[in-house]
N, C-alpha and C positions, 0 to 999 in steps of 0.2 A: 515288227513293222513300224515305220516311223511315218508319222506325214507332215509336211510344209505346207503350213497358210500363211497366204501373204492377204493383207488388205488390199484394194483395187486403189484407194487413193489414200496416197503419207499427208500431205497437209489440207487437213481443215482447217477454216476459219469460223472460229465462234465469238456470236457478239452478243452482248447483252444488253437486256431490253428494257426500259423500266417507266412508269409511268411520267415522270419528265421525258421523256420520248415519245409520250401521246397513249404509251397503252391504258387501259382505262381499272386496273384492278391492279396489283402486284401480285393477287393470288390466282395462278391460273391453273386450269383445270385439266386442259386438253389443250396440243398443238398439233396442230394438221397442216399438210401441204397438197392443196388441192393439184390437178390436172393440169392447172394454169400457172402453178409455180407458186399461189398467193399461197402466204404463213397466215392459218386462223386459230387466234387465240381465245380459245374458252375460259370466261374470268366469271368471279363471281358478280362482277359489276359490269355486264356486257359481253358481244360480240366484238373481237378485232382482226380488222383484215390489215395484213402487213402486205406492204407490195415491193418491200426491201431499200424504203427509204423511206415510208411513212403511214402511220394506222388510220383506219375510218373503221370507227367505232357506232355498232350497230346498238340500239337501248330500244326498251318497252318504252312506249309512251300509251299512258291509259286514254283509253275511246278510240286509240288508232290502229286498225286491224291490220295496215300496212307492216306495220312495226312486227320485231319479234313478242313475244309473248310474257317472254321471262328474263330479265337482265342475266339470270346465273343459267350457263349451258354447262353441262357438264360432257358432252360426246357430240362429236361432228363426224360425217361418215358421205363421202361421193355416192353419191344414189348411180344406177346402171340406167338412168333418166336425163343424165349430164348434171341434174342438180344437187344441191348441198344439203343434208340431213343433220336438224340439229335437235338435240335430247335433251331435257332434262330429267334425271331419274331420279 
């Protein structure tokens, strides 16, 4: 018995991201693609949301509970709450 798989699409385009581009780490940890299309890049130096032209970089700031908590995320995960789930473990 033989079987034929084909991919659903022949051309990707992949581009490369780097912090001259605004991301805020070169090491990153996790990438996710929420609901909404946005690329969030888990770095050791921050949260980055890519909106396919440009990042906004989320950071701890100390005494601001606004803020995240920890610059280094390591897992991001869509909660069934509509919101964004971020870990460090």
């Amino acid at each position: 018995m033989s079987l034929l798989c084909q991919a659903q699409f022949k051309n990707f385009k992949f581009e490369n991201l780097y912090t001259v581009d605004g991301l805020s780490s070169s090491t990153c940890l996790t990438i996710f693609q929420d609901s909404e299309g946005f690329m969030w890049f888990c770095t050791i130096d921050g949260l980055n949301k890519y909106n396919g032209y440009e990042f906004e970089v989320y950071k701890s700031i100390l005494n601001d509970k606004s803020s995240i908590s920890n610059n280094r995320i390591n897992a991001i995960v869509d909660g069934a709450d509509g919101n964004l789930w971020m870990f460090k473990t």
